[in-house]
C-alpha positions in Angstrom: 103.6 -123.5 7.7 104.5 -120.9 9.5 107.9 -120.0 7.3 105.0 -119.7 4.6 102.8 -117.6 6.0 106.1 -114.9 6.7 107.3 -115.3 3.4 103.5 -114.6 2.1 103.6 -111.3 4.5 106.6 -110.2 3.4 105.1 -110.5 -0.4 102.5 -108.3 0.4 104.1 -105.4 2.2 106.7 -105.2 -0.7 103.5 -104.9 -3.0 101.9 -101.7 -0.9 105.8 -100.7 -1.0 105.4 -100.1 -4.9 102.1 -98.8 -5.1 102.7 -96.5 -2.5 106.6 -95.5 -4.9 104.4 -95.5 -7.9 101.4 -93.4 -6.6 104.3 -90.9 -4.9 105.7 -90.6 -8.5 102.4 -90.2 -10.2 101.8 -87.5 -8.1 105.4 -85.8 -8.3 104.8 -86.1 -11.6 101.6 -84.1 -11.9 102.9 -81.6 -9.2 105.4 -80.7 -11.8 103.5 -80.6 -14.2 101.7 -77.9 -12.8 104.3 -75.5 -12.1 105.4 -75.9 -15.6 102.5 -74.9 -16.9 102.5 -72.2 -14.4 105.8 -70.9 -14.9 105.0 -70.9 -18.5 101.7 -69.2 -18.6 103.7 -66.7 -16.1 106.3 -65.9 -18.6 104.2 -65.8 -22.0 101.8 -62.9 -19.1 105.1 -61.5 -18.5 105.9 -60.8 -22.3 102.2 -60.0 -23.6 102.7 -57.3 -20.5 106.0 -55.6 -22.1 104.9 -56.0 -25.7 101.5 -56.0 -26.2 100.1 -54.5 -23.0 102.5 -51.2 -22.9 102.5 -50.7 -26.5 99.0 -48.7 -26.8 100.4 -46.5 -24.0 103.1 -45.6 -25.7 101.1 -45.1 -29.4 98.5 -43.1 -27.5 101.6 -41.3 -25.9 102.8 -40.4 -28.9 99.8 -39.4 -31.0 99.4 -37.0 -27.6 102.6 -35.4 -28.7 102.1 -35.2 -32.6 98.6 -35.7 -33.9 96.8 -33.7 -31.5 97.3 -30.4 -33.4 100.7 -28.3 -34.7 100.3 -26.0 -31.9 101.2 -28.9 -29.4 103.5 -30.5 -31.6 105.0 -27.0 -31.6 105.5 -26.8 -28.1 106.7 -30.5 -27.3 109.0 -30.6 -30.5 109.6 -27.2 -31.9 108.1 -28.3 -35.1 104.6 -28.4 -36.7 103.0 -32.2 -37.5 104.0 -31.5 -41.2 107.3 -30.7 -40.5 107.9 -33.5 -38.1 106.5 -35.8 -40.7 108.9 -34.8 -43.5 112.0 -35.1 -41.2 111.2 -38.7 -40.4 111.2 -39.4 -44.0 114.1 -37.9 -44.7 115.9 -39.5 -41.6 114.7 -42.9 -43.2 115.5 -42.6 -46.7 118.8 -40.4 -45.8 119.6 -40.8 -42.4 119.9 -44.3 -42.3 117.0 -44.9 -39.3 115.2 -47.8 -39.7 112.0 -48.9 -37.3 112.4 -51.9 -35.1 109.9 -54.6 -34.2 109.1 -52.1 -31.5 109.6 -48.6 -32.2 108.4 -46.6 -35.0 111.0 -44.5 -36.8 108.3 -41.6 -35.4 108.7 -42.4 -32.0 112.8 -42.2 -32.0 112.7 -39.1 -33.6 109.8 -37.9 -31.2 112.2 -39.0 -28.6 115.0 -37.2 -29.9 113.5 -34.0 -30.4 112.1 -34.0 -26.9 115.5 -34.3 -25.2 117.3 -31.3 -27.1 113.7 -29.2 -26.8 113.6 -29.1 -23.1 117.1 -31.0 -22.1 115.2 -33.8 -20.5 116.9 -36.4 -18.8 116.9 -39.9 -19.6 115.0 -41.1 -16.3 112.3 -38.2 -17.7 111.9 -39.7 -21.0 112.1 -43.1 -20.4 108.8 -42.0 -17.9 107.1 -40.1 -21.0 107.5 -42.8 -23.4 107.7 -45.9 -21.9 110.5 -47.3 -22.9 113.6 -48.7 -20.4 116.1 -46.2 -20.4 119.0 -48.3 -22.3 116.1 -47.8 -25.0 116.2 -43.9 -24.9 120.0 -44.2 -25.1 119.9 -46.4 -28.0 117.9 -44.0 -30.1 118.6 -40.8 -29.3 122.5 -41.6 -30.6 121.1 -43.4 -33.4 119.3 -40.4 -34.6 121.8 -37.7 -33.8 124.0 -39.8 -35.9 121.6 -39.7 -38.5 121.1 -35.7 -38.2 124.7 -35.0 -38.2 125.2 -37.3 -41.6 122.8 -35.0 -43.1 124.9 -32.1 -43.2 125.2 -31.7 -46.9 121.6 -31.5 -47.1 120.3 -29.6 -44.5 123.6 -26.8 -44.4 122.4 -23.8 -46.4 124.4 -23.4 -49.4 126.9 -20.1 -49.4 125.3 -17.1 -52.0 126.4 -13.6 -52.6 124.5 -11.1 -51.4 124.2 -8.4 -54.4 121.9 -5.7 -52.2 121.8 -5.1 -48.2 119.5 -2.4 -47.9 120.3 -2.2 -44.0 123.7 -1.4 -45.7 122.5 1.2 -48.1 123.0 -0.7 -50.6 127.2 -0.1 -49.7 128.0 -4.0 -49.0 127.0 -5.3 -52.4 129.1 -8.0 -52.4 128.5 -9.6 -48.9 128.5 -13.0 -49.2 126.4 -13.9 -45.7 127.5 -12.9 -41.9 130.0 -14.9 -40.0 130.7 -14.8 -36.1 132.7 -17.0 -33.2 131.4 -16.9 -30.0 130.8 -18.9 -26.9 127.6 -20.2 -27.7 127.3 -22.3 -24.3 128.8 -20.1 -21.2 129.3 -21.7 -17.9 128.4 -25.3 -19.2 129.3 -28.1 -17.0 131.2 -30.6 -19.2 131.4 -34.6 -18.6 135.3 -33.8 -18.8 135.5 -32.0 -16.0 133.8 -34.7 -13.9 136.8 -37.2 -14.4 139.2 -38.1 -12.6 142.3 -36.5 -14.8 140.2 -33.4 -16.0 141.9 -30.5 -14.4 144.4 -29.5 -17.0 141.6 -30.5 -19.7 139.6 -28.2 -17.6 141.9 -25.4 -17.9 141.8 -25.4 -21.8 137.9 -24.9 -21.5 137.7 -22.2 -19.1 137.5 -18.7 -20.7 138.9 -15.7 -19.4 135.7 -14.7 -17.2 136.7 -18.3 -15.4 134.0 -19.8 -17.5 134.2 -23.3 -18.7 132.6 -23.0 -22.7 133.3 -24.4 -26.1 133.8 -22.7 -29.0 131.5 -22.5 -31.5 132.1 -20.7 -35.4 128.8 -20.1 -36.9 128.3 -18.6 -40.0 124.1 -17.7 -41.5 122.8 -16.0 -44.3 120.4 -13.3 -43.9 117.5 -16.0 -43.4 118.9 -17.1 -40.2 119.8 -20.3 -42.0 123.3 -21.6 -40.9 125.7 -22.3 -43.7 128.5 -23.2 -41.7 129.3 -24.3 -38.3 132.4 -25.6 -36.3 132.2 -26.9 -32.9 134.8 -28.8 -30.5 137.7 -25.9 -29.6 138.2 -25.0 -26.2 136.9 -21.8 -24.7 140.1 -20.5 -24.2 140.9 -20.7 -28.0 141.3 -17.3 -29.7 138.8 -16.3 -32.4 141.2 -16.3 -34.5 142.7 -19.4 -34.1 139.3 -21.1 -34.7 139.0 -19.4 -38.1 142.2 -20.5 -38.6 141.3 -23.9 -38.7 138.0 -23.3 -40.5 139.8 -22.0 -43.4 142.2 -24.9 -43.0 139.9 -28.1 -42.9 139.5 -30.0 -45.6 136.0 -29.0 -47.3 135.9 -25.7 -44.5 135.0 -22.8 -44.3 135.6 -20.8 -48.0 135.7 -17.0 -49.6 135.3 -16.7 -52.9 137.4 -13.8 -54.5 136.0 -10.8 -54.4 133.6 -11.6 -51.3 134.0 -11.3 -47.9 132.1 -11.6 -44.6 131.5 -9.1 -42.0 132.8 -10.3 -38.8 133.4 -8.6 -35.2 136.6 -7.3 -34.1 137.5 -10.8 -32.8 139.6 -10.7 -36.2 141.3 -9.4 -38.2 140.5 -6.8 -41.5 141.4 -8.6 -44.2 140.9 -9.9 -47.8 137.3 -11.9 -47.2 136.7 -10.6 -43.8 135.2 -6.9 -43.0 135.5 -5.6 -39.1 134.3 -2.6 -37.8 136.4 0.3 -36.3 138.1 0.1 -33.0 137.3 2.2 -30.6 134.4 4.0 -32.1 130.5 2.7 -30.9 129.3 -0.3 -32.2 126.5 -2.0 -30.7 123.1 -1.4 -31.6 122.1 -0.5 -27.9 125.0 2.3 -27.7 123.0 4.0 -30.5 119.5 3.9 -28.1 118.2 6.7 -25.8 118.9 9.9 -27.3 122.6 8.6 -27.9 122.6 10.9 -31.4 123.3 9.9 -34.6 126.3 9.5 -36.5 128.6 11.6 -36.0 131.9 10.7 -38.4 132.3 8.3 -41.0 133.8 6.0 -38.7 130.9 5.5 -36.8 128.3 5.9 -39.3 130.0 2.2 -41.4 129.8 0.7 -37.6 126.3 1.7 -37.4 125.5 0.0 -40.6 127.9 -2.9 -39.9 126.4 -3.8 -36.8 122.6 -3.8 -38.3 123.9 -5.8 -40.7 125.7 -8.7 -38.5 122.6 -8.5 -36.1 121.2 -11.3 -38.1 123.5 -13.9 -36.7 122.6 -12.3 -32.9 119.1 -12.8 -33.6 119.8 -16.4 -35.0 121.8 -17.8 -32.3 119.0 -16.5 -30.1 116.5 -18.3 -31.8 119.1 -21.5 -31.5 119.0 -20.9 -27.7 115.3 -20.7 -27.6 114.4 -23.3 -30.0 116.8 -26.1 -27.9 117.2 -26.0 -24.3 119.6 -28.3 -24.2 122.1 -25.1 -25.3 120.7 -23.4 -22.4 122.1 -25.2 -19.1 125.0 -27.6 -17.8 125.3 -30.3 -20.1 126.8 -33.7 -18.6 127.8 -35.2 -22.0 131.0 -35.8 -23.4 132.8 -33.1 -25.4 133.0 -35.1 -29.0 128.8 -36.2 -28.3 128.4 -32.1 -27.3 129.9 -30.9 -30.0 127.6 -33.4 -32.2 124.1 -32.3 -30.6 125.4 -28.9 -31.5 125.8 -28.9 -34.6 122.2 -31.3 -34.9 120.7 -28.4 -33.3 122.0 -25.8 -36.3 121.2 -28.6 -38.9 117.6 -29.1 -37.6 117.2 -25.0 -36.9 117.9 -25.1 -40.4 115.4 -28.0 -41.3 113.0 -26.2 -39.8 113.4 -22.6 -41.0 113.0 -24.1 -44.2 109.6 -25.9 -43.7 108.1 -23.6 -41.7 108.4 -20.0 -43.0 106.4 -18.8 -39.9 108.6 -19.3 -37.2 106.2 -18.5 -34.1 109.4 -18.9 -31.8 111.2 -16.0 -33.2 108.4 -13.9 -31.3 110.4 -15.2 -28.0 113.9 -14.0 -29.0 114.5 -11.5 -26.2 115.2 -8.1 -27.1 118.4 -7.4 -25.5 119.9 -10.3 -27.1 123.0 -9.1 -28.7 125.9 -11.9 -28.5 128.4 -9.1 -30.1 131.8 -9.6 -29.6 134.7 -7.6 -27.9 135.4 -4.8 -29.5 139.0 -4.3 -28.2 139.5 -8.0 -28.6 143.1 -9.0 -29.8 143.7 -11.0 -32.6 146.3 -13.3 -34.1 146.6 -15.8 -36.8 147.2 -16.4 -40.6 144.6 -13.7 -41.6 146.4 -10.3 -40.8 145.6 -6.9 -41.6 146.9 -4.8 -44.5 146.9 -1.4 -45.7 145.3 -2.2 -49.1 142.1 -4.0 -46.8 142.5 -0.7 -44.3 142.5 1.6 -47.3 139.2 -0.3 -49.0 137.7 -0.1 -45.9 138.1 4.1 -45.5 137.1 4.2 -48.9 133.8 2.2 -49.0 133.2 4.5 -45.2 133.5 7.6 -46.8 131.2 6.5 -49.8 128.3 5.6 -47.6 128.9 8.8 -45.1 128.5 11.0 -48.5 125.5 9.3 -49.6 124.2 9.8 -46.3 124.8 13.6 -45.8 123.2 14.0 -49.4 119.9 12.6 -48.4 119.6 14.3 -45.1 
């Protein structure tokens, strides 16, 4: 009786033992339950907080910057609304830029334009828009990609000039105004940063101790450029640059019978027309009571140098328009060399849309990018007597004509 009554307890404590195991799992259960559903609700808050709650920040942001009116879209982009509405088109259907399921194509150009405008950093932009900086990156690559592979389109296409009146109507067969010079003086290149950059650093420093790039520009008298090189060291002669303009495949070409007037960074020769050495040049030289002409000599420099002020006044307006050509730049040389010839290609985008350029108002006065005068000069395009001799001639022309009518 009493083995009965133990095996009966026994019975009974094993049966609380599994309700109590099956109650504990019921409850695990729903505990985990829980936090899964938790967890869950957390993540999809998470990813309606990226996606859906930032995005009508960063739309308002950018209506701030574009729709408001052209004079802020001006200021923020260096380009009216119409303007910037026509280059993303053309980016899209040319370029190659396509919107993503979270960025307009608007908004990458926006982003773009705002960098080389002001030389904004990427910690600035990523702020202004929005977006995680690997984001900024992204795009602004993308879309000076897609700038520089519009180079055909937006590069203004070569034409003789039959009449210069600044000329007297002398250079009748200028075809537009070439000039090399060091665009960006005293800029801080990625290379020089590295670890083996002191003999690269050398190659870039010009004579003033200045660490530059080269840049050949050529306009036409709209301040529209028509050809650009950039990429050569600071220390390279001018020279040597044109060199290898003339020498590149699809480069820089004269037609027979035209030529371009140029500093005395080169030489005078068939296609290229330099002013005397030694005799006063610059426009300022001529200011304050200085006199007028006085010879031949210096009455062709006088007119030469009105004539080439055009590409002064246009890589002042490149300066103005993009500050990222104005201070140290941190990039590489080959993505450097790319942002500046984007800049030229866009300052020609936008000379053409907008034939009311309000920031030509801001060129400064004094800006006169010249060249050296008693620079020396080497390379494949050397003087002769027969470019010399058409040179005196065409002087002594225009110094006739100018005694007549005084």
């Amino acid at each position: 009786m009493r083995h009965h009554r133990r095996i009966l307890a026994l019975l009974a404590v094993q049966q609380v033992l599994v309700e109590i195991t099956v109650a504990l799992t019921i409850i695990v259960q729903v505990i985990n339950h829980i936090k899964g559903r938790t967890l869950s609700e957390r993540r999809v808050s998470r990813r309606q907080y990226h996606l859906n709650s930032r995005l009508p920040a960063q739309i308002r942001n950018l209506h701030r910057l574009v729709l408001v009116s052209d004079e802020t879209c001006l200021r923020n982009l260096r380009m009216d609304r119409n303007a910037f509405g026509r280059l993303c088109c053309l980016l899209e259907q040319s370029g190659g830029i396509k919107a993503t399921k979270n960025i307009s194509v608007a908004e990458q150009v926006a982003m773009f334009l705002s960098i080389i405008a002001h030389h904004k950093k990427n910690c600035v932009v990523k702020h202004d828009f929005i977006r995680y900086g690997r984001t900024v990156s992204k795009h602004f690559h993308s879309v000076l990609l897609a700038v520089c592979k519009l180079h055909t389109v937006l590069l203004a296409k070569p034409c003789p000039i039959t009449n210069v009146k600044t000329l007297g109507g002398r250079f009748k067969v200028c075809l537009d105004y070439p000039e090399n010079i060091r665009v960006f003086r005293c800029v801080r290149w990625y290379l020089c940063r590295s670890a083996h950059s002191d003999h690269e650093k050398g190659r870039y420093r010009t004579r003033k101790g200045q660490v530059a790039v080269n840049v050949l520009g050529v306009c036409n008298p709209n301040m529209q450029f028509i050809y650009v090189l950039s990429g050569w060291e600071g220390s390279a002669a001018d020279s040597r640059v044109l060199r290898d303009a003339i020498h590149q495949h699809g480069g820089l070409r004269v037609p027979v019978g035209n030529y371009y007037l140029c500093d005395n960074g080169y030489a005078n020769a068939e296609g290229f027309l330099t002013p005397y050495r030694g005799v006063r040049y610059h426009l300022r030289e001529w200011d304050r009571g200085a006199g007028g002409p006085q010879n031949k000599q210096e009455l062709f420099n006088l007119k030469h140098s009105s004539a080439r002020n055009v590409i002064e006044r246009t890589f002042g307006l490149l300066k103005v328009r993009w500050g990222i050509l104005r201070s140290q730049s941190f990039y590489p040389i080959d993505i450097q060399s790319k942002i500046i010839i984007a800049c030229c290609l866009l300052h020609n985008f936008i000379r053409n849309e907008m034939p009311d350029d309000p920031l030509e108002l801001e060129i400064p006065d004094d800006n006169e990018l010249g060249g050296d005068t008693n620079a020396d000069y080497t390379g494949t395009i050397e003087s002769n007597s027969a470019s010399s001799a058409w040179r005196d001639a065409l002087a002594t022309s225009m110094y006739n004509d100018w005694l007549g009518r005084r």
